[in-house]
Z-matrix of the N, CA and C atoms (Angstrom, degrees):
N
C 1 1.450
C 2 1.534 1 108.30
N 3 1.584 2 117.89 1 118.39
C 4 1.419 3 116.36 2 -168.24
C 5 1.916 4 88.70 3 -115.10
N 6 1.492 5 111.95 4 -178.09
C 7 1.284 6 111.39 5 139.21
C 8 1.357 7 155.78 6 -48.83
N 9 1.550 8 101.05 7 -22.49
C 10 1.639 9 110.82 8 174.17
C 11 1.361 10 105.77 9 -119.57
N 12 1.694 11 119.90 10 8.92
C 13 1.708 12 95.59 11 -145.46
C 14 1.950 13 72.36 12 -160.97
N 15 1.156 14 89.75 13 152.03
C 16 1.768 15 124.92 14 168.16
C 17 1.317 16 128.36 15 -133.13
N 18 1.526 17 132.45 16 92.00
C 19 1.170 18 110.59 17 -173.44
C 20 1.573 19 128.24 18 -127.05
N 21 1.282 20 118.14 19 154.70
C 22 1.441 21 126.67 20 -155.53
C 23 1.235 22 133.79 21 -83.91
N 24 1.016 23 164.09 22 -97.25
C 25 1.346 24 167.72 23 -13.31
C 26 1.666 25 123.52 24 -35.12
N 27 1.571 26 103.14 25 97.46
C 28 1.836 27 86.47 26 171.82
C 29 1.450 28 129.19 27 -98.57
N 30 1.466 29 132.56 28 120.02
C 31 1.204 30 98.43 29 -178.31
C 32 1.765 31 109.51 30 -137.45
N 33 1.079 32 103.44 31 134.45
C 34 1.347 33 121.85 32 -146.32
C 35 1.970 34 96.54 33 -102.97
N 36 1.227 35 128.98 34 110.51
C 37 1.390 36 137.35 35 147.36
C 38 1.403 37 124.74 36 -39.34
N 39 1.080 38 134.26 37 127.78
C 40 1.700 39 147.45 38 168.07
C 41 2.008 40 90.28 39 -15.68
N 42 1.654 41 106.34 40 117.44
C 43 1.279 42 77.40 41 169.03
C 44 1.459 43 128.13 42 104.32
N 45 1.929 44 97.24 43 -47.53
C 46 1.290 45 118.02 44 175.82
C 47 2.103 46 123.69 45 -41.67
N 48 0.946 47 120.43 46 174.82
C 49 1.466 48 128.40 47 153.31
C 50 1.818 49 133.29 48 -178.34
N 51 1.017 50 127.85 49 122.69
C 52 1.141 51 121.63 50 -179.57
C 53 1.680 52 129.03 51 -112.12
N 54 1.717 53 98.68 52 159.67
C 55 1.996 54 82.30 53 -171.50
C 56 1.596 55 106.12 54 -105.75
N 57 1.017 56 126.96 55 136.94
C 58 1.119 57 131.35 56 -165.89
C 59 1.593 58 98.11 57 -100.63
N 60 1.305 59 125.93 58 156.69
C 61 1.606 60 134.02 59 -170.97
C 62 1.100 61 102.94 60 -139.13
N 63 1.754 62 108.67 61 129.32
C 64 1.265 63 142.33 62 -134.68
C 65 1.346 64 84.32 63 -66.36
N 66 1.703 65 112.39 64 156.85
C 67 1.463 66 121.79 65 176.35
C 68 1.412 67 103.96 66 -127.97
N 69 1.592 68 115.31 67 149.91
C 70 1.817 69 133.28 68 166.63
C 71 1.308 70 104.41 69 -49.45
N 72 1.530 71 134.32 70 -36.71
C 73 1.117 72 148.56 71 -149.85
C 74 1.666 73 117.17 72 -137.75
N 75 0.470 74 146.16 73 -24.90
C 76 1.573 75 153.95 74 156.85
C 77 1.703 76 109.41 75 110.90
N 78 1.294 77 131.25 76 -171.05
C 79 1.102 78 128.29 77 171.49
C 80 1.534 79 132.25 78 -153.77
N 81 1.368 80 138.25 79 125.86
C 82 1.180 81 153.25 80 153.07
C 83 1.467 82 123.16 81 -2.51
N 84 1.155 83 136.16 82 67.80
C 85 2.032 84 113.38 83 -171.53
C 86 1.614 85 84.83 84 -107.65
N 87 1.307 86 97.21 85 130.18
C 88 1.657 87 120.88 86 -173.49
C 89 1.919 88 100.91 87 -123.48
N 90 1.282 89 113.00 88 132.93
C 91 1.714 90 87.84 89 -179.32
C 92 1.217 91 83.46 90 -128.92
N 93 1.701 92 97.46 91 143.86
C 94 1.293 93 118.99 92 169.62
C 95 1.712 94 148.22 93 -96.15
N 96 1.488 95 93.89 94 26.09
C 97 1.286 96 116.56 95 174.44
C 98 1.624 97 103.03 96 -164.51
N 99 1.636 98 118.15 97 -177.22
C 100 1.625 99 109.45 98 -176.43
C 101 1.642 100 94.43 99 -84.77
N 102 1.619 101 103.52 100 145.66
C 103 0.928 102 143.70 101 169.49
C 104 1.487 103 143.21 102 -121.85
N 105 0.960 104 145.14 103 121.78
C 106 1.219 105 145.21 104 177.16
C 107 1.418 106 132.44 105 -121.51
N 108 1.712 107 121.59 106 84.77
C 109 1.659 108 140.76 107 -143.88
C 110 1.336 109 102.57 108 -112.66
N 111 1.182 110 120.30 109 138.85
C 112 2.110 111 129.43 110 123.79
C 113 1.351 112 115.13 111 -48.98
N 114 0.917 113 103.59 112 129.28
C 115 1.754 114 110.23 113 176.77
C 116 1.463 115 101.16 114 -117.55
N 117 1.596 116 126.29 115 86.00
C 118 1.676 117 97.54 116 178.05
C 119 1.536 118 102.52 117 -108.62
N 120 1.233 119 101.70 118 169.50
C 121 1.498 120 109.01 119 179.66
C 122 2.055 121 103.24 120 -154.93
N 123 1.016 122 107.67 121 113.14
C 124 1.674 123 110.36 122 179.33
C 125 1.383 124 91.74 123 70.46
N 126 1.543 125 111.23 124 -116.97
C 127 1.226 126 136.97 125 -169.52
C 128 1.938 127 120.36 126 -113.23
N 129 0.989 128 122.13 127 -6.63
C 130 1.493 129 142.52 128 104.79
C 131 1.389 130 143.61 129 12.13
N 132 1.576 131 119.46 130 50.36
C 133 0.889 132 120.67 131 -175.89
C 134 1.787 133 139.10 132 -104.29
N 135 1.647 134 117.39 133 96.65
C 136 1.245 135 101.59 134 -163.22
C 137 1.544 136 121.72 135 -111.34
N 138 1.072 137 118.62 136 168.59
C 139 1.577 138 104.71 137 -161.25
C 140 1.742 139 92.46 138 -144.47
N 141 1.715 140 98.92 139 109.55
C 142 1.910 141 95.65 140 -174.15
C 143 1.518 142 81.92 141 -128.98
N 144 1.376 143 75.04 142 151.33
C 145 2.310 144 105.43 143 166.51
C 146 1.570 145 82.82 144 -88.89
N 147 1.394 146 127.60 145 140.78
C 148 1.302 147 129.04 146 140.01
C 149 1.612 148 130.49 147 -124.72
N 150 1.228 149 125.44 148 114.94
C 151 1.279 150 109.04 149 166.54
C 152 1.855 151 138.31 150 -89.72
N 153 0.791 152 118.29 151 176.04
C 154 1.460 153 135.51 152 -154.08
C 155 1.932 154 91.75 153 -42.45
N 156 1.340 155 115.66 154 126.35
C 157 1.631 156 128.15 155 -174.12
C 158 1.660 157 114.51 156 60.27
N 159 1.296 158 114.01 157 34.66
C 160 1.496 159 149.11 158 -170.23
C 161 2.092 160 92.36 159 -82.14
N 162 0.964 161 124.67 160 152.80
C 163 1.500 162 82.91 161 177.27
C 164 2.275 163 81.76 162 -157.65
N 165 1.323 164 100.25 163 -176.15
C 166 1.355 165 100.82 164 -179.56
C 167 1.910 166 107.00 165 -177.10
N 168 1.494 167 96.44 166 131.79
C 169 1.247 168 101.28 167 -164.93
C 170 2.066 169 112.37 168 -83.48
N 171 0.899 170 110.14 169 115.73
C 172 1.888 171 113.04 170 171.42
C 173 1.419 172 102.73 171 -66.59
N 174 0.860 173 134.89 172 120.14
C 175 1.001 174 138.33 173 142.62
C 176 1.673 175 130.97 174 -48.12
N 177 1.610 176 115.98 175 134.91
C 178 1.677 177 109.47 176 -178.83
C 179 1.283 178 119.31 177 -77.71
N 180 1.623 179 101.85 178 143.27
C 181 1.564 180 94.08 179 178.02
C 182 1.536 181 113.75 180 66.02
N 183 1.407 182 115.41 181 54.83
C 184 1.374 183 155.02 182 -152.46
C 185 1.422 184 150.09 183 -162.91
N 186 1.234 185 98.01 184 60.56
C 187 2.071 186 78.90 185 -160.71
C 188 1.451 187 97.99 186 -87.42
N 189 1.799 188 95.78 187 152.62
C 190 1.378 189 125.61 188 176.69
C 191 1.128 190 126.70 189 -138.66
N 192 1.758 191 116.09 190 158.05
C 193 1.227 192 122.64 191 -164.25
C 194 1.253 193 91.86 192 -117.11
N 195 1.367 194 114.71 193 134.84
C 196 1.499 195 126.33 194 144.36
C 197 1.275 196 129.17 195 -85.73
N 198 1.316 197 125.52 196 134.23
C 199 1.421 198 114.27 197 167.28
C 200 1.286 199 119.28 198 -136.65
N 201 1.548 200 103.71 199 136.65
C 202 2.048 201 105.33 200 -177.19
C 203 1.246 202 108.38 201 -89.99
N 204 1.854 203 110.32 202 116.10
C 205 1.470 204 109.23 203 154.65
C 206 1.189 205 118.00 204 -115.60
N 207 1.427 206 129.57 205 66.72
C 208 1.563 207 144.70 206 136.90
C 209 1.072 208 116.15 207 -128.34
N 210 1.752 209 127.47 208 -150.29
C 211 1.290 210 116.76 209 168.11
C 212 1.405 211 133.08 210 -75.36
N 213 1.470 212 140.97 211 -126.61
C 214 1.046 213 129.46 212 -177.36
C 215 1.492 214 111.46 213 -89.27
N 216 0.984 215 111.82 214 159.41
C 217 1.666 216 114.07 215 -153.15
C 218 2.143 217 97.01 216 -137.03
N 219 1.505 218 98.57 217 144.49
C 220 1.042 219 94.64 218 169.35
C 221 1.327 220 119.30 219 -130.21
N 222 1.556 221 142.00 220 132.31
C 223 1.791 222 134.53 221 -179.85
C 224 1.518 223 101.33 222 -128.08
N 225 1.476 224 81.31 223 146.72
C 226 1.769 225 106.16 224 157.17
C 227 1.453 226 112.06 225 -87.18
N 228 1.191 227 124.23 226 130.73
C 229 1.259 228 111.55 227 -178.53
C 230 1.838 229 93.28 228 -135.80
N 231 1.631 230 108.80 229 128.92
C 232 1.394 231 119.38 230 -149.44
C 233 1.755 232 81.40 231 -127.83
N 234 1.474 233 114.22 232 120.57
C 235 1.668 234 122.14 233 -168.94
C 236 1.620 235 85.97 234 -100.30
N 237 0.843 236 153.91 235 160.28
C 238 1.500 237 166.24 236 161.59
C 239 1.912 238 117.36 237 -104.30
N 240 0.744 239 104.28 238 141.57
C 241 1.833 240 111.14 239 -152.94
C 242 1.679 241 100.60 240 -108.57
């Protein structure tokens, strides 16, 4: 927890997915190893390979779902203040 910045640990199981709740400010998902996610948001559906400092912007005032389709997956997730 800094002054401008909040940050998380995500870590997502084979399979896994989580819902993220909309932010004033938007947010940072950085993954720190290869990954392969759903990104939905509304009606919004995106589907990225990412590897390790791979990164992806949330949008504010937004909630989103992540979802893991490989193995276990790890993110930084950086909330903005």
């Amino acid at each position: 927890d800094k002054p401008l910045v909040r940050g998380y640990k995500v870590q997502l199981t084979t399979e896994g997915s989580v819902e993220l709740p909309s932010s004033k400010t938007g947010c940072l998902l950085v993954s720190m190893g290869d990954a392969t996610v759903t990104l939905q948001s509304n009606s919004s559906i995106q589907h990225r390979q990412m590897k390790a400092g791979h990164y992806c912007w949330i949008e504010a005032e937004r909630k989103y779902s992540i979802s893991n389709n490989s193995t276990a997956a790890i993110f930084t997730l950086l909330q903005l203040k």
